[in-house]
C-alpha positions in Angstrom: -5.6 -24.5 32.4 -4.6 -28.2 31.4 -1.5 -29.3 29.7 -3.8 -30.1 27.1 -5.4 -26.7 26.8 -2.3 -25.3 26.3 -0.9 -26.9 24.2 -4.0 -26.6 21.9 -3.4 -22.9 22.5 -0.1 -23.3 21.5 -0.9 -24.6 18.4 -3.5 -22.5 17.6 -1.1 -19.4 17.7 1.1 -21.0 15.4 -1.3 -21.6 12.7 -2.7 -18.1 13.0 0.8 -17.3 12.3 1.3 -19.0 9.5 -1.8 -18.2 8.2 -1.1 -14.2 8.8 2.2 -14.9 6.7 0.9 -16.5 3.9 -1.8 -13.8 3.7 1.6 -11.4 4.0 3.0 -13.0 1.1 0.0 -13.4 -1.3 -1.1 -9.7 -0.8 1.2 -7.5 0.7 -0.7 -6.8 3.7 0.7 -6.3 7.1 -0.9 -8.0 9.5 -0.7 -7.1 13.4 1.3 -10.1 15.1 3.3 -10.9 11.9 6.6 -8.6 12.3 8.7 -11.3 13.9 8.2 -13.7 10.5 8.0 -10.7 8.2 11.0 -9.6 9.7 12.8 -13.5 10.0 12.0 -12.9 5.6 13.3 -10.0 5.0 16.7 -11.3 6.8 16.6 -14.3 4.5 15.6 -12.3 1.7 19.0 -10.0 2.3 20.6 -13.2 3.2 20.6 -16.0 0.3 
């Protein structure tokens, strides 16, 4: 695996993130792979 390859990899898991929280947010669905954000929220949520 190239630097390059991973670092498209890389990126790739971060916009599946992101995309998995938004969908989080807009319905209320958990999604498998989001509990580290959901959970990062909830702490700011708790948090202001």
């Amino acid at each position: 695996m190239t630097l390059e390859n991973l670092i498209e990899a890389l990126y790739g898991f971060l916009d599946e993130l992101s995309r998995n929280h938004r969908n989080h947010q807009d319905k209320g669905v958990s999604v498998h792979g989001d509990s580290r954000i959901s959970l990062w929220s909830d702490l700011q949520l708790s948090n202001p």
